[in-house]
LUMLOMAR-717467 format. One record per atom (N, C-alpha, C, O): x, y, z; atom name; residue in one letter. Coordinates in steps of 0.1 Angstrom, whole numbers, plus 5000, padded with zeros to 4 digits. Layout:
LUMLOMAR-717467
<east->X, north->Y, up->Z, a->CA, r->A>
...
//
This chain:
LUMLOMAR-717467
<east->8955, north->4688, up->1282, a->N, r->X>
<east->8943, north->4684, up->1288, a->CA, r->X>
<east->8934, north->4677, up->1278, a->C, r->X>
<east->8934, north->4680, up->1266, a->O, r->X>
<east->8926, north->4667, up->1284, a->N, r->X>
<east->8918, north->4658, up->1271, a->CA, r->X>
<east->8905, north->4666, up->1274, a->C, r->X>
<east->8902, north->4675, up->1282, a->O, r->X>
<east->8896, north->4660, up->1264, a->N, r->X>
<east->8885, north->4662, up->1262, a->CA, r->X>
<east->8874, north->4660, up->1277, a->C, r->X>
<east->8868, north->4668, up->1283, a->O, r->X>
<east->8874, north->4648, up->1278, a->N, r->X>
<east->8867, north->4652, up->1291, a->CA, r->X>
<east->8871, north->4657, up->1303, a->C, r->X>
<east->8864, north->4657, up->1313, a->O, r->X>
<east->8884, north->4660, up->1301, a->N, r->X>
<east->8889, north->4672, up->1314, a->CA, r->X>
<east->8879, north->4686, up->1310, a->C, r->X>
<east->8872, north->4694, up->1316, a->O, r->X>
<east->8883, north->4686, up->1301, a->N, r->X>
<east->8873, north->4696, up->1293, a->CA, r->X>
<east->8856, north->4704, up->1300, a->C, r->X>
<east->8852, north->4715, up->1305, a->O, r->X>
<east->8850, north->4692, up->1294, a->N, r->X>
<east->8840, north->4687, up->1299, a->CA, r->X>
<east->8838, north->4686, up->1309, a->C, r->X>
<east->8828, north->4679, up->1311, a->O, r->X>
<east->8845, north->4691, up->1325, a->N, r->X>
<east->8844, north->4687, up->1339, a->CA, r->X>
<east->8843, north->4676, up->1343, a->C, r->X>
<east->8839, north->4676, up->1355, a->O, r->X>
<east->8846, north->4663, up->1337, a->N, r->X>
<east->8849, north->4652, up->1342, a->CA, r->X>
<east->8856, north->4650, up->1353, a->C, r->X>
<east->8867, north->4647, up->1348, a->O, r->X>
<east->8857, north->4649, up->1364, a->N, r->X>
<east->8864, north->4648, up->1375, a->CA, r->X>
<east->8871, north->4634, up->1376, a->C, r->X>
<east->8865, north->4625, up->1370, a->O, r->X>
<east->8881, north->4631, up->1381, a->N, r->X>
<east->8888, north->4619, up->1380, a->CA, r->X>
<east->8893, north->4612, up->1369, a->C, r->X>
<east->8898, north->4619, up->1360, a->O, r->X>
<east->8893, north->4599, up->1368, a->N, r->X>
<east->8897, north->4591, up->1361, a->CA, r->X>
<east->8890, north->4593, up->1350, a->C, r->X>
<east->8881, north->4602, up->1351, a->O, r->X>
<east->8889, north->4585, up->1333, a->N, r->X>
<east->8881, north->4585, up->1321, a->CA, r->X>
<east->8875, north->4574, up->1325, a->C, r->X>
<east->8878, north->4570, up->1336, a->O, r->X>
<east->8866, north->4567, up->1318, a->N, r->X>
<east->8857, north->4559, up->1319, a->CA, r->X>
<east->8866, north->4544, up->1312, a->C, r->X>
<east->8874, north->4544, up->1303, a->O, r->X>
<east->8863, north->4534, up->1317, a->N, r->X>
<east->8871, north->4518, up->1315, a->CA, r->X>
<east->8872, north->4520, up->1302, a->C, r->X>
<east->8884, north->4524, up->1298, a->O, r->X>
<east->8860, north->4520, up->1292, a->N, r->X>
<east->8858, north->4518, up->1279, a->CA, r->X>
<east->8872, north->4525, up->1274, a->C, r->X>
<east->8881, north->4519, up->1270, a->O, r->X>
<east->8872, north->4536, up->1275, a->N, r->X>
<east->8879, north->4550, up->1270, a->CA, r->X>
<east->8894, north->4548, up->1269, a->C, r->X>
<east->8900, north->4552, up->1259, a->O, r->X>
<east->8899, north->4543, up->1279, a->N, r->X>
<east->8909, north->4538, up->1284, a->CA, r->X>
<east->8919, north->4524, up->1279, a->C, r->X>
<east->8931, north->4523, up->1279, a->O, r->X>
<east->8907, north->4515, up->1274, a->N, r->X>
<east->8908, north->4506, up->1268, a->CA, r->X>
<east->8905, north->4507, up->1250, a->C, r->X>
<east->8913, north->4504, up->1240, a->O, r->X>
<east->8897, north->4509, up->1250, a->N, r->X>
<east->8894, north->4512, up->1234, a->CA, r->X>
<east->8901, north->4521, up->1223, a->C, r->X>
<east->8904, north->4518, up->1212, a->O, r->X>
<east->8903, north->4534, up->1229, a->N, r->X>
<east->8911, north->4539, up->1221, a->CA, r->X>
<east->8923, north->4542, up->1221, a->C, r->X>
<east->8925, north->4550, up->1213, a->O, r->X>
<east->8932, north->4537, up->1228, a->N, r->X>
<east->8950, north->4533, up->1223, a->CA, r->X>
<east->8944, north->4522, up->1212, a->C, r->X>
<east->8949, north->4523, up->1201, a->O, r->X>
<east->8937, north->4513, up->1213, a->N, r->X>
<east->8939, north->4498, up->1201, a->CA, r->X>
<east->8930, north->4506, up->1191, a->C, r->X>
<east->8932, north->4500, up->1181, a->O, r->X>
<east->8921, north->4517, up->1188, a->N, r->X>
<east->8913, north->4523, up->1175, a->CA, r->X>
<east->8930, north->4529, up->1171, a->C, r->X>
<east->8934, north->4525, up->1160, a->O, r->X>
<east->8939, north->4537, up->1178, a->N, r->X>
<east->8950, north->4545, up->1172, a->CA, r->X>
<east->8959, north->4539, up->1168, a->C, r->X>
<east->8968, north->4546, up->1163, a->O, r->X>
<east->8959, north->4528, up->1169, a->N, r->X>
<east->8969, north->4514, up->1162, a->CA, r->X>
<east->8961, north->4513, up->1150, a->C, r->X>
<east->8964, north->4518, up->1139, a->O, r->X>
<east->8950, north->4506, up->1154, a->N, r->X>
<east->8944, north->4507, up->1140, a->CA, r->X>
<east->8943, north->4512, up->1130, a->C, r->X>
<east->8945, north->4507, up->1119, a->O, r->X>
<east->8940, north->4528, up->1133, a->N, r->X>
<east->8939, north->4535, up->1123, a->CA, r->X>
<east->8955, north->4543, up->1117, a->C, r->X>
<east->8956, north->4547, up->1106, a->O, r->X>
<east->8967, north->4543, up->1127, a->N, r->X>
<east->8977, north->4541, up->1120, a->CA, r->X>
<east->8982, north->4534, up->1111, a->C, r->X>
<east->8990, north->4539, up->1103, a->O, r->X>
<east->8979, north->4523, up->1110, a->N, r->X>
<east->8984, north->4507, up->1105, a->CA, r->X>
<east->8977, north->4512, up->1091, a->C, r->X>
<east->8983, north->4513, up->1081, a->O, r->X>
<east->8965, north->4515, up->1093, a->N, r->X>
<east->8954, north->4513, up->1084, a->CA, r->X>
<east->8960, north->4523, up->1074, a->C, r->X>
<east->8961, north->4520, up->1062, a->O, r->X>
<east->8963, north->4534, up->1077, a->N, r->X>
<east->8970, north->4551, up->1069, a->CA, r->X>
<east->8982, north->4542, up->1062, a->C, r->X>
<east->8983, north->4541, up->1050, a->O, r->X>
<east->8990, north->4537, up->1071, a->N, r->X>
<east->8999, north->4530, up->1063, a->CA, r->X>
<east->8994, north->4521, up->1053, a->C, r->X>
<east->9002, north->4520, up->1043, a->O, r->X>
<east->8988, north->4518, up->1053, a->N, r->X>
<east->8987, north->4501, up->1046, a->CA, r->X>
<east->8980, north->4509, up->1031, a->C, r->X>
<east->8983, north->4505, up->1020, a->O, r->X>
<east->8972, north->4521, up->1034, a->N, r->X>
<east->8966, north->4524, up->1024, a->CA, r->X>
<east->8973, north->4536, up->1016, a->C, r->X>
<east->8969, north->4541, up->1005, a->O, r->X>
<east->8983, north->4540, up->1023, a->N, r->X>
<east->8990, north->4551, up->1016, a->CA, r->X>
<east->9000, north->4542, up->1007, a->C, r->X>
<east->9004, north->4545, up->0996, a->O, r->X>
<east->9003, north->4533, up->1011, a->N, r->X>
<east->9012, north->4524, up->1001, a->CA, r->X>
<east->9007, north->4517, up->0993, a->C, r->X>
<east->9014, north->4514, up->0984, a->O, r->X>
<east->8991, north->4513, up->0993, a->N, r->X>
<east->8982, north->4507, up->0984, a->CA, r->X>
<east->8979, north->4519, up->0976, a->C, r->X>
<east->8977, north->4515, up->0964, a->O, r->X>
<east->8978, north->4531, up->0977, a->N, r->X>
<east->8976, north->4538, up->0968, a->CA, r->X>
<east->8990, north->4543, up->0959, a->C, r->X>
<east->8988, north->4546, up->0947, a->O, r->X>
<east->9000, north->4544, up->0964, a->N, r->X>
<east->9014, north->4550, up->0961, a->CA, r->X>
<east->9014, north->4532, up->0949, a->C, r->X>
<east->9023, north->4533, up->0941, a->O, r->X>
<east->9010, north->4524, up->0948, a->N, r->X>
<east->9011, north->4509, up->0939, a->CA, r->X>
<east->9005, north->4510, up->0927, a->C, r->X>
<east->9010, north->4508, up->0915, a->O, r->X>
<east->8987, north->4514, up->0933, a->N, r->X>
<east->8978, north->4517, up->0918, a->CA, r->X>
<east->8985, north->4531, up->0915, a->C, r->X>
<east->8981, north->4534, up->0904, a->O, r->X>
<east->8990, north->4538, up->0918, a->N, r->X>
<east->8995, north->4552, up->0910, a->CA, r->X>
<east->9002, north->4549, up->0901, a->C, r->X>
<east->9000, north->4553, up->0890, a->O, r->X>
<east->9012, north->4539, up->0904, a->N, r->X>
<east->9026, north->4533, up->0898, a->CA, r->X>
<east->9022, north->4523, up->0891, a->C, r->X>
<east->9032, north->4517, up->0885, a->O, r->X>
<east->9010, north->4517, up->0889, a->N, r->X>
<east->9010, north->4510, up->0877, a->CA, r->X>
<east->8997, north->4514, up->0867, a->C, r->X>
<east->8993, north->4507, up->0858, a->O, r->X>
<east->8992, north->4524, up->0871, a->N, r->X>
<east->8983, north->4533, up->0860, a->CA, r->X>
<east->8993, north->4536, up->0852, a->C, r->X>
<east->9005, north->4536, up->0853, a->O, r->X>
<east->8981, north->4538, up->0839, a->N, r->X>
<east->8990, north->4543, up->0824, a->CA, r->X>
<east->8992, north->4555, up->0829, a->C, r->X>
<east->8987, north->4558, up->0840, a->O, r->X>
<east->9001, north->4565, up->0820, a->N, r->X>
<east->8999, north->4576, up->0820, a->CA, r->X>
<east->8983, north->4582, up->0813, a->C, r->X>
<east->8973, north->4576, up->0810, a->O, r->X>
<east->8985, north->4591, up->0813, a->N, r->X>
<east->8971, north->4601, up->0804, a->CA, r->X>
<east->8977, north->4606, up->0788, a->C, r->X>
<east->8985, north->4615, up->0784, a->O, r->X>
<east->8970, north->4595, up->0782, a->N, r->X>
<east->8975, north->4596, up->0769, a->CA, r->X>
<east->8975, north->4613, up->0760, a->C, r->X>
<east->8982, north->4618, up->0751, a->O, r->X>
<east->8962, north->4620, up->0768, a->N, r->X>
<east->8958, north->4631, up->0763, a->CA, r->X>
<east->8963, north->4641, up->0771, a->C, r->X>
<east->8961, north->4653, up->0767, a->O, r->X>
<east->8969, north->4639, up->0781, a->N, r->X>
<east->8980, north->4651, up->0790, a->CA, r->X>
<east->8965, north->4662, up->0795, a->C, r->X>
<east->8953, north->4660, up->0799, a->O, r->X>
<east->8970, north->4671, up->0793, a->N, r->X>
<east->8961, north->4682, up->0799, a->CA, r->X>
<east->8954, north->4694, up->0790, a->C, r->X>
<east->8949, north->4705, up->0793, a->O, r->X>
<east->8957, north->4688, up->0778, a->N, r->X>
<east->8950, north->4695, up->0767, a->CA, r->X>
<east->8939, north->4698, up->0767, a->C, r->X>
<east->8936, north->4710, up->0767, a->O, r->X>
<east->8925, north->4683, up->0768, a->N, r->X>
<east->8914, north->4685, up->0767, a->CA, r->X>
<east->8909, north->4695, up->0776, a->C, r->X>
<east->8898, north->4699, up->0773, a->O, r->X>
<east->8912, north->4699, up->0785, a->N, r->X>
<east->8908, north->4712, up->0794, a->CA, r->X>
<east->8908, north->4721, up->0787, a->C, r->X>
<east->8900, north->4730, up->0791, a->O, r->X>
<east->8914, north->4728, up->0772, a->N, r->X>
<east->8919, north->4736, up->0763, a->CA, r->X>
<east->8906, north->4736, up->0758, a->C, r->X>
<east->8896, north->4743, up->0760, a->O, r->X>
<east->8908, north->4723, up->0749, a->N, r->X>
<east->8904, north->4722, up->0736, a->CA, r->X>
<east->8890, north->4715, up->0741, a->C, r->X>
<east->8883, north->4719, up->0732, a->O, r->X>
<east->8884, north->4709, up->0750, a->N, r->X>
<east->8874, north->4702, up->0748, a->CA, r->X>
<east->8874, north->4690, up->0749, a->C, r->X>
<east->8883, north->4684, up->0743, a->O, r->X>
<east->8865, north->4682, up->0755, a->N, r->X>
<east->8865, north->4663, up->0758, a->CA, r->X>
<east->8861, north->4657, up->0744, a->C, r->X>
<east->8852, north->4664, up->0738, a->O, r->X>
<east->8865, north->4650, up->0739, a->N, r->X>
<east->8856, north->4643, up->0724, a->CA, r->X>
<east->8845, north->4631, up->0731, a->C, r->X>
<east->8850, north->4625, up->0740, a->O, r->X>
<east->8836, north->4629, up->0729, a->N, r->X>
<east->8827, north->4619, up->0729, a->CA, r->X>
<east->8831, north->4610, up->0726, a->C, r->X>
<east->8830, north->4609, up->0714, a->O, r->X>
<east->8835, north->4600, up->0730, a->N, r->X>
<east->8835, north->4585, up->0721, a->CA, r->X>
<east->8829, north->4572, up->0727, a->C, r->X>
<east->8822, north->4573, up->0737, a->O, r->X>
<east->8830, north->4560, up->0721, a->N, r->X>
<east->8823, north->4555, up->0728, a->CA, r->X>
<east->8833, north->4547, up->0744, a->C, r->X>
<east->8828, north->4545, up->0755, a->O, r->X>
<east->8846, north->4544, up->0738, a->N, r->X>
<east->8856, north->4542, up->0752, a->CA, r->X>
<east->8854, north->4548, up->0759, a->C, r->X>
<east->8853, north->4543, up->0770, a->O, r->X>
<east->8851, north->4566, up->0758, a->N, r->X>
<east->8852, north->4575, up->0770, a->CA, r->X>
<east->8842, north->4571, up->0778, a->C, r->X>
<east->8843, north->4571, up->0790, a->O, r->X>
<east->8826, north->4567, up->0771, a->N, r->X>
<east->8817, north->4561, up->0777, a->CA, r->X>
<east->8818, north->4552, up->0787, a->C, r->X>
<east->8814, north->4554, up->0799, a->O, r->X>
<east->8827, north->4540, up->0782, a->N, r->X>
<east->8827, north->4532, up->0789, a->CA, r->X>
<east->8843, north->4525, up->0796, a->C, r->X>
<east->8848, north->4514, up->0797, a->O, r->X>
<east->8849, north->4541, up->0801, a->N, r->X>
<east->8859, north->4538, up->0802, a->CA, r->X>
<east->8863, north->4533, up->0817, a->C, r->X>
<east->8874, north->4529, up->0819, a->O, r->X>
<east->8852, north->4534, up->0830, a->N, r->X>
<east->8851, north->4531, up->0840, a->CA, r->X>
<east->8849, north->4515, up->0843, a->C, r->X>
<east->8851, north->4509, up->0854, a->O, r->X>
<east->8845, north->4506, up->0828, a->N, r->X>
<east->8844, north->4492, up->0830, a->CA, r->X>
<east->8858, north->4488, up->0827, a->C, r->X>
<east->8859, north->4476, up->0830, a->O, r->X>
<east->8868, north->4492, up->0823, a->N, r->X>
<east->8884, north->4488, up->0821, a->CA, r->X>
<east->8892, north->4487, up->0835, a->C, r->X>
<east->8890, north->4492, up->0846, a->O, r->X>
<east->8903, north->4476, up->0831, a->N, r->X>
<east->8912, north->4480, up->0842, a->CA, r->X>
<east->8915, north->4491, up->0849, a->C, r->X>
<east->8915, north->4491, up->0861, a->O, r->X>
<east->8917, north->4505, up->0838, a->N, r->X>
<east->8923, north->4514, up->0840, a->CA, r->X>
<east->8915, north->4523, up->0849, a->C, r->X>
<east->8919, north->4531, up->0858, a->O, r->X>
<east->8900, north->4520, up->0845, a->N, r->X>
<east->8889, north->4529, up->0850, a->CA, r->X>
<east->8885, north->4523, up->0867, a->C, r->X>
<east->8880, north->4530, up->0876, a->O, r->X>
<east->8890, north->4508, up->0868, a->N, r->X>
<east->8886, north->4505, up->0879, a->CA, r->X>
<east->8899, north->4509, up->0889, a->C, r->X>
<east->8896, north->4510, up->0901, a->O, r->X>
<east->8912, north->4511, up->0883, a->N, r->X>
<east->8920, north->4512, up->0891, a->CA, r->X>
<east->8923, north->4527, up->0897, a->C, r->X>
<east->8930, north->4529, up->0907, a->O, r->X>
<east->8916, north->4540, up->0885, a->N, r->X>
<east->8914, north->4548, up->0890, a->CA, r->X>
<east->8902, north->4555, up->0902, a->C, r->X>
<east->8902, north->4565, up->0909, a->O, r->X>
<east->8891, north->4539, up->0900, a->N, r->X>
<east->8881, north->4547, up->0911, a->CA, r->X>
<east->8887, north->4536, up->0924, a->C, r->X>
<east->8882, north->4539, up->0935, a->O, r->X>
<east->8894, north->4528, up->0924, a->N, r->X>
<east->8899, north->4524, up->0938, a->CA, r->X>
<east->8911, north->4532, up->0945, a->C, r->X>
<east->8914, north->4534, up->0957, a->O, r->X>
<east->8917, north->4536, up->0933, a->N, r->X>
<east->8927, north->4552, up->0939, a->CA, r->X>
<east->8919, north->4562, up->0952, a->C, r->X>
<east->8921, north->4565, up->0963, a->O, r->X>
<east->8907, north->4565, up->0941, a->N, r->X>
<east->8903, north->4575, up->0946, a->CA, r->X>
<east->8894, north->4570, up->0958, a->C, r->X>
<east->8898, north->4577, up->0967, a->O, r->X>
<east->8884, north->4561, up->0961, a->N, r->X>
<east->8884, north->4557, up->0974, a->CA, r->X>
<east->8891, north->4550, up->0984, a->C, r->X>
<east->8887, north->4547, up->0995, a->O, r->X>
<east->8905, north->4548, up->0979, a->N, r->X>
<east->8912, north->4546, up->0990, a->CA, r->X>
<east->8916, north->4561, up->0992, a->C, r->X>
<east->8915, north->4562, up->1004, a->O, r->X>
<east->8918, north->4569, up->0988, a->N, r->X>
<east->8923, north->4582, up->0994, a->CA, r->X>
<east->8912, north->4588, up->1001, a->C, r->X>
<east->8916, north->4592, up->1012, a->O, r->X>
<east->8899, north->4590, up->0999, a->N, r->X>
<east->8888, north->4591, up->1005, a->CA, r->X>
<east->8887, north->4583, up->1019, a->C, r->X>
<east->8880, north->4586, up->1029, a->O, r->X>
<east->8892, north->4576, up->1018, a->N, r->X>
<east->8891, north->4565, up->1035, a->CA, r->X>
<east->8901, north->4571, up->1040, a->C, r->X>
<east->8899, north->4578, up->1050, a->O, r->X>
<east->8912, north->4569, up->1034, a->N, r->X>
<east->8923, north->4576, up->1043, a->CA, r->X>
<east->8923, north->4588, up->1048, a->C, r->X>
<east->8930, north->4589, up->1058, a->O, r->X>
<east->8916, north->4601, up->1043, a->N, r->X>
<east->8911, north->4614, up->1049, a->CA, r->X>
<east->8904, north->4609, up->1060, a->C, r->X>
<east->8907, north->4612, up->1072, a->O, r->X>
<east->8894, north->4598, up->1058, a->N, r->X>
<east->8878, north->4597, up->1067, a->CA, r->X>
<east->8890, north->4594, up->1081, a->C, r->X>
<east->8889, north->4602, up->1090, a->O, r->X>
<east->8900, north->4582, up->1079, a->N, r->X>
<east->8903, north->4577, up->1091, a->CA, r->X>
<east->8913, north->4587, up->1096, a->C, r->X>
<east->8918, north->4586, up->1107, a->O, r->X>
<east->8917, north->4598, up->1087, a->N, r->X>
<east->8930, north->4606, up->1093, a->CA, r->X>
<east->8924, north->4616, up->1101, a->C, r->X>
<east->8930, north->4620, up->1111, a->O, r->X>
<east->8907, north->4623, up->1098, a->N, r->X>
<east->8897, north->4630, up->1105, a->CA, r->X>
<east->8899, north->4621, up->1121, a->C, r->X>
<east->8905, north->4625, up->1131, a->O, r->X>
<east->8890, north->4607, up->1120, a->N, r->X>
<east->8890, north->4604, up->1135, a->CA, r->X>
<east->8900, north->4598, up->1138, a->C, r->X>
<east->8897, north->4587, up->1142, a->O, r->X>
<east->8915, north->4600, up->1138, a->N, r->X>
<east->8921, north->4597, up->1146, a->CA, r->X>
<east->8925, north->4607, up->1160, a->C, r->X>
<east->8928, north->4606, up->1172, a->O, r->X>
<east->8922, north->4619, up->1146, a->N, r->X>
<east->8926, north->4634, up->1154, a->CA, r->X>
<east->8914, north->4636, up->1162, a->C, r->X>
<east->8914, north->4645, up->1170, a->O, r->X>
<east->8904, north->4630, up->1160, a->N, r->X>
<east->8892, north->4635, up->1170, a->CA, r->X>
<east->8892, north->4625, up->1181, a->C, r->X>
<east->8886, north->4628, up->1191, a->O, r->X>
<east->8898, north->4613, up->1179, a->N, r->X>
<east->8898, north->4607, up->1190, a->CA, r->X>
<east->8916, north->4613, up->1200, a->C, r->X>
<east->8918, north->4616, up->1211, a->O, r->X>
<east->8923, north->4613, up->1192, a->N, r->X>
<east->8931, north->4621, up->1200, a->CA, r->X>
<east->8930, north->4631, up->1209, a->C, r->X>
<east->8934, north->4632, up->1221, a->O, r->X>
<east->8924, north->4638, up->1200, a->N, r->X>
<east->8918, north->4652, up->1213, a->CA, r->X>
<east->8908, north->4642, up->1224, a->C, r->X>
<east->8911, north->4641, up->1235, a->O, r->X>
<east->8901, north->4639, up->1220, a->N, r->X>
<east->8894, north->4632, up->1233, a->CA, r->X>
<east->8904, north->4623, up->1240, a->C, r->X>
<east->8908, north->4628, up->1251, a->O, r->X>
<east->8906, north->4617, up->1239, a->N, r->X>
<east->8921, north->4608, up->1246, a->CA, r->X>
<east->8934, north->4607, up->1245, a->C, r->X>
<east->8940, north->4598, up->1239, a->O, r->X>
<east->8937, north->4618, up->1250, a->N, r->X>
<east->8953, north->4623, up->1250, a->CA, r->X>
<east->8961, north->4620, up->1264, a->C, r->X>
<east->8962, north->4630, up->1272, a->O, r->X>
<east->8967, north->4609, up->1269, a->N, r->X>
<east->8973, north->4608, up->1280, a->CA, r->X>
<east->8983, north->4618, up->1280, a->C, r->X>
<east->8988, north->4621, up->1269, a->O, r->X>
<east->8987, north->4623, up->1287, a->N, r->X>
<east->9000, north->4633, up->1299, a->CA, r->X>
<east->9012, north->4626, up->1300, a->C, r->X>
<east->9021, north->4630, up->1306, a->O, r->X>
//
């Protein structure tokens, strides 16, 4: 049962509803793909982590790279990692909420 069966909607969904969201669930499939492979790329061509998982131990050192280590390649390719994976939760949230609202039989 969909969402506005739910809701007591009697009959048919509304034009919009009908039309709009089969082409948002393309979209936002395509979109999961396109960005899970854009991310699965910058993973694979990040350096490794020179410092492994030590400084959690021992402590971060100050320096001045660490400062400014967000204006590098490396820093930029880690914060586009991390907002593509942020988008890709956002759009994996409303796919499933438009699903539940429009679920054909």
């Amino acid at each position: 049962m969909y969402f506005f069966g739910l809701m007591g909607a009697a009959g048919d969904l509304p034009n919009w509803v009908t039309t709009l969201f089969p082409i948002l669930k393309i979209i936002f499939v395509s979109y999961i793909g396109l960005a899970a492979i854009a991310i699965a790329v910058l993973i694979l061509l990040q350096p490794s982590n020179s410092q492994g998982g030590i400084t959690g131990i021992t402590g971060t050192t100050e320096t001045y790279y660490s400062h400014n280590k967000g204006a590098t390649k490396e820093g930029r390719m880690k914060r586009a990692t991390m907002w593509l994976a942020i988008s890709v939760v956002v759009v994996v949230i409303l796919f499933f909420v438009i699903n539940a609202i429009y679920h054909p039989e």
